[in-house]
DRENDREN-259049 format. One record per residue (C-alpha): residue number from 0; residue in one letter; x, y, z. Coordinates in steps of 0.1 Angstrom, whole numbers, padded with zeros to 4 digits, m for minus. Layout:
r semi = NUM, numar = A, east = X, north = Y, up = Z .
...
REM end
This chain:
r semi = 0, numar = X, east = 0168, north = m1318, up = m0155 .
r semi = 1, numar = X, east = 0204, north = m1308, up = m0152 .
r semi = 2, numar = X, east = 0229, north = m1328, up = m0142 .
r semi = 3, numar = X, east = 0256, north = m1315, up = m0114 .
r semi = 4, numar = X, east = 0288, north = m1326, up = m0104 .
r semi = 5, numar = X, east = 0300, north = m1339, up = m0069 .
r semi = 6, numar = X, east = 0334, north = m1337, up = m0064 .
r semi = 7, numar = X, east = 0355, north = m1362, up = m0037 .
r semi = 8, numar = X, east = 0376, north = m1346, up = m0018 .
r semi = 9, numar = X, east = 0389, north = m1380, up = 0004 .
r semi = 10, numar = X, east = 0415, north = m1384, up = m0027 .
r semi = 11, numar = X, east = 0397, north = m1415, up = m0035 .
r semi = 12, numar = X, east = 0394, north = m1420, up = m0075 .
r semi = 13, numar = X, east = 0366, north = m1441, up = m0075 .
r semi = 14, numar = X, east = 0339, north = m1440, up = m0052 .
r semi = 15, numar = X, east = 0302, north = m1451, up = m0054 .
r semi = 16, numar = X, east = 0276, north = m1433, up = m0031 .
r semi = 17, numar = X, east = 0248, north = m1454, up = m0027 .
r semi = 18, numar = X, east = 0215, north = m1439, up = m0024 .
r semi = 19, numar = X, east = 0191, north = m1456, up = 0000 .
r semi = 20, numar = X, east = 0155, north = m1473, up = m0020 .
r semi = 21, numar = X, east = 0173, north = m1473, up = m0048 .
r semi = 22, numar = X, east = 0186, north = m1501, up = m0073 .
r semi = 23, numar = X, east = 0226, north = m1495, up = m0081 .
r semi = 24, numar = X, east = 0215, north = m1507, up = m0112 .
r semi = 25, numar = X, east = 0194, north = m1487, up = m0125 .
r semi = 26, numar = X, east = 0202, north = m1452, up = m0138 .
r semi = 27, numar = X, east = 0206, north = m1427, up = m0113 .
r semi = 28, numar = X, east = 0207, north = m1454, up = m0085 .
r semi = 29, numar = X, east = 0245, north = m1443, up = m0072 .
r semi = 30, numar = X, east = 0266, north = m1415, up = m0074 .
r semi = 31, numar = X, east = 0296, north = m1426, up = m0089 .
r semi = 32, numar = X, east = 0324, north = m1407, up = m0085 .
r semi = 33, numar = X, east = 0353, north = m1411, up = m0109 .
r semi = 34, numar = X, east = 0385, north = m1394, up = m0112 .
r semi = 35, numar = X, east = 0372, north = m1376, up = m0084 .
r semi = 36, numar = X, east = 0340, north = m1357, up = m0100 .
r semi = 37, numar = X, east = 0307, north = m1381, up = m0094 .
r semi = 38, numar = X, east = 0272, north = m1363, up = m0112 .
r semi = 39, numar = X, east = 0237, north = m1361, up = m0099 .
r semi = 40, numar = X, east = 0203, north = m1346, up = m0111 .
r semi = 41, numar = X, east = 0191, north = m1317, up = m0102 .
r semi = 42, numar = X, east = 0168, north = m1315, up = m0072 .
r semi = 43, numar = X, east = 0176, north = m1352, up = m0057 .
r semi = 44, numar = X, east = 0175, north = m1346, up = m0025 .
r semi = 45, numar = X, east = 0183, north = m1382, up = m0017 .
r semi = 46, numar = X, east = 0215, north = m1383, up = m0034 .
r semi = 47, numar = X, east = 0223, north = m1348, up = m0015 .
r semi = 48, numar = X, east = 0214, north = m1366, up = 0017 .
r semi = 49, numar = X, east = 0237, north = m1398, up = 0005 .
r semi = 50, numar = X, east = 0264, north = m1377, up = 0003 .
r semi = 51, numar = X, east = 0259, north = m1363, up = 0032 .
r semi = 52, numar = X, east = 0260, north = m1396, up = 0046 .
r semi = 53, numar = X, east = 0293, north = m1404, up = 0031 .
r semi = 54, numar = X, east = 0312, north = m1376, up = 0034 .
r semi = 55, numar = X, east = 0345, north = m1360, up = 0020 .
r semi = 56, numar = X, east = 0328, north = m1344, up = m0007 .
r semi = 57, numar = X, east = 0319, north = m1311, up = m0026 .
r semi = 58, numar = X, east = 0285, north = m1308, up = m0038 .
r semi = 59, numar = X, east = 0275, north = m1284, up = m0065 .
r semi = 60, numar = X, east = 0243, north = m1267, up = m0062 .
r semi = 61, numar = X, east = 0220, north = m1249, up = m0090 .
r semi = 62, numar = X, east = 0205, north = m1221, up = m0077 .
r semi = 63, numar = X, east = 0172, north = m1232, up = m0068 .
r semi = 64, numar = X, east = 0185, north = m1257, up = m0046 .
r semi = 65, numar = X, east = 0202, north = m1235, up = m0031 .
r semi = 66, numar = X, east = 0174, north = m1214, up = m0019 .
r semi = 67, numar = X, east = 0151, north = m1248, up = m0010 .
r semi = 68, numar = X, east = 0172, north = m1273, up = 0002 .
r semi = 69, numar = X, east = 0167, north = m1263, up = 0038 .
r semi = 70, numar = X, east = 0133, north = m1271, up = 0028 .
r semi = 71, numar = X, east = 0135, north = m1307, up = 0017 .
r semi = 72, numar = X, east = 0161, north = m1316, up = 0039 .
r semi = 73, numar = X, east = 0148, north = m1315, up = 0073 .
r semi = 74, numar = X, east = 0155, north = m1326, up = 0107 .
r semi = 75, numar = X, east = 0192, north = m1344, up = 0113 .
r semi = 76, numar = X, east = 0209, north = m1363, up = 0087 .
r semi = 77, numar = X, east = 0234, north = m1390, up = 0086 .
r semi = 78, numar = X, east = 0267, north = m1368, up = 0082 .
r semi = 79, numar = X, east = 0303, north = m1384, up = 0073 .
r semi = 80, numar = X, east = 0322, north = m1353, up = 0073 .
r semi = 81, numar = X, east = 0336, north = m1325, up = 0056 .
r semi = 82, numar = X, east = 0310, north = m1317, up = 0031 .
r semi = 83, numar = X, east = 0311, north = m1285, up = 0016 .
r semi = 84, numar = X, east = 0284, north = m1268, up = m0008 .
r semi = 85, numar = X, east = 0295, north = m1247, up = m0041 .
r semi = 86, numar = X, east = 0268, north = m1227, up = m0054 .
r semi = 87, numar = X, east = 0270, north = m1198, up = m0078 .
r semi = 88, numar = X, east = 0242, north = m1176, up = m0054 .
r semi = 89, numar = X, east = 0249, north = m1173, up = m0021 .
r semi = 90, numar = X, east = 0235, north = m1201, up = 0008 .
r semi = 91, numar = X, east = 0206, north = m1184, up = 0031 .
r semi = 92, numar = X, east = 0222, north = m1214, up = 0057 .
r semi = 93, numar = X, east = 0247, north = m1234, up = 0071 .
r semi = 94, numar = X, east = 0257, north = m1268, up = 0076 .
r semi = 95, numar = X, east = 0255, north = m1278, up = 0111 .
r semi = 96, numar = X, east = 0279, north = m1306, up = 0121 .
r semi = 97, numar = X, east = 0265, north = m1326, up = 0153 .
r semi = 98, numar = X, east = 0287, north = m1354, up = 0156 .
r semi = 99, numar = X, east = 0273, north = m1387, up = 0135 .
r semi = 100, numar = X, east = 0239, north = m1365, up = 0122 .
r semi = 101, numar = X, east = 0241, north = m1329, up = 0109 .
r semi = 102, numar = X, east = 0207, north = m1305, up = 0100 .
r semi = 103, numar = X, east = 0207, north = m1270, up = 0084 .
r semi = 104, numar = X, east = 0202, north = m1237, up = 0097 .
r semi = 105, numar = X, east = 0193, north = m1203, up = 0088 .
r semi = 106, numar = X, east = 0220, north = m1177, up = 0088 .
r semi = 107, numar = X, east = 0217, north = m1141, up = 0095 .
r semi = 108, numar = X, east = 0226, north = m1113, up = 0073 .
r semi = 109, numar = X, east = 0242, north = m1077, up = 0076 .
r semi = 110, numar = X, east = 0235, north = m1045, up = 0060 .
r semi = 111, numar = X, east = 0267, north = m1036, up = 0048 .
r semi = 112, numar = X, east = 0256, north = m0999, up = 0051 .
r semi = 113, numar = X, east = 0245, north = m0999, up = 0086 .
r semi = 114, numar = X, east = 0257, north = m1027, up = 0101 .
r semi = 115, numar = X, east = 0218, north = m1040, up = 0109 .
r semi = 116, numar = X, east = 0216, north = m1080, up = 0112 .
r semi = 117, numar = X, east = 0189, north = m1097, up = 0101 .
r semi = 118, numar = X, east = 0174, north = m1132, up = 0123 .
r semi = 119, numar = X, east = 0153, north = m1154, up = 0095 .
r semi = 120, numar = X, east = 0121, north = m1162, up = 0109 .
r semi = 121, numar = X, east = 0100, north = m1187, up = 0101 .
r semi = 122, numar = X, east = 0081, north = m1164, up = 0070 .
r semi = 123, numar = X, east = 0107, north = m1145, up = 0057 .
r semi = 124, numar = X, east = 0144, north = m1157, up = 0051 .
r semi = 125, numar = X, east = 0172, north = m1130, up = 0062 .
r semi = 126, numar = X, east = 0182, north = m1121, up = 0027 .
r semi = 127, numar = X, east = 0144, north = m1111, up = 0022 .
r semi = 128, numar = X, east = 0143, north = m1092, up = 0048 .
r semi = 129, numar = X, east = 0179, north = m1072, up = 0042 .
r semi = 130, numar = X, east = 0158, north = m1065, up = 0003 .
r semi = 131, numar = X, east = 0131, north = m1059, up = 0022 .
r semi = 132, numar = X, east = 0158, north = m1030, up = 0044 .
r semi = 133, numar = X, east = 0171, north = m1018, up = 0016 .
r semi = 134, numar = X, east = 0146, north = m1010, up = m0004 .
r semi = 135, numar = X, east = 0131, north = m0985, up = 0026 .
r semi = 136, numar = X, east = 0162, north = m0975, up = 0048 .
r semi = 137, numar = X, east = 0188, north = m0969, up = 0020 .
r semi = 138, numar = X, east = 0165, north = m0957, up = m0009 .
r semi = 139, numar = X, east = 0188, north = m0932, up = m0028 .
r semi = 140, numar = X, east = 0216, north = m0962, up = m0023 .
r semi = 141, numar = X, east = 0192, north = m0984, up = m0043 .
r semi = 142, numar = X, east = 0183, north = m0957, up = m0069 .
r semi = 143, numar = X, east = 0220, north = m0946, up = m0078 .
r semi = 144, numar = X, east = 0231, north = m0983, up = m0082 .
r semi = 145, numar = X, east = 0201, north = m0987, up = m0107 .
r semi = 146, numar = X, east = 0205, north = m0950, up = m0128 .
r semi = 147, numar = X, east = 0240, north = m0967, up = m0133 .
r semi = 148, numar = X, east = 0232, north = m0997, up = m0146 .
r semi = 149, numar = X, east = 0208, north = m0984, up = m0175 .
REM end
């Protein structure tokens, strides 16, 4: 699995997050951040959540979590504050800050064409459904951008 970073942003040096159920001791069993950049494995949703919990960081996602972690992060969260997300694809939802807990939600999309906004449901996610747009409203748009590419 690959490993990501988590940067503090509290200008703390050395931090350790601990992550609930889980020995410090053992490998994996705290995020420690030193010289301000800590490093997690991939999909471990409970250090994303002990982060959460501490606040005053930046958490790098891969691209997969970015798409699921709405997913396996449900309901309200412990929240410290200011947490952002980096991720090289971009988030499908937001961080919502309710006081002491925060949860996720969808966002909506534009056409940039049109100017239609798409609502996620609970099937279809917002950037589907813009694809989904696209590929019927704005056709020749679609099939120009591809004859350029090849």
């Amino acid at each position: 699995m690959p490993v990501l970073n988590v940067y503090s942003t509290n200008g703390v040096g050395r931090r350790e997050i601990l992550i609930p159920g889980r020995s410090p001791m053992r490998p994996f069993g705290a995020v420690q951040i030193i010289n301000n950049v800590g490093q997690r494995q991939e999909s471990d949703w409970a250090a994303i959540k002990a982060a959460l919990g501490a606040g005053n960081v930046v958490i790098c996602l891969s691209s997969y979590e970015a798409d699921v972690l709405p997913l396996h992060i449900e309901g309200k969260v412990a929240y410290g504050g200011n947490v952002r997300f980096e991720s090289k694809k971009a988030l499908g939802w937001h961080l919502v800050d309710d006081g002491a807990y925060c949860h996720f939600e969808a966002s909506a999309v534009q056409c940039v064409q049109c100017g239609q906004a798409f609502e996620p449901d609970e099937r279809f996610t917002a950037l589907f459904l813009l694809g989904g747009h696209m590929q019927r409203e704005h056709r020749e748009i679609a099939q120009r951008a591809v004859q350029a590419a090849s």
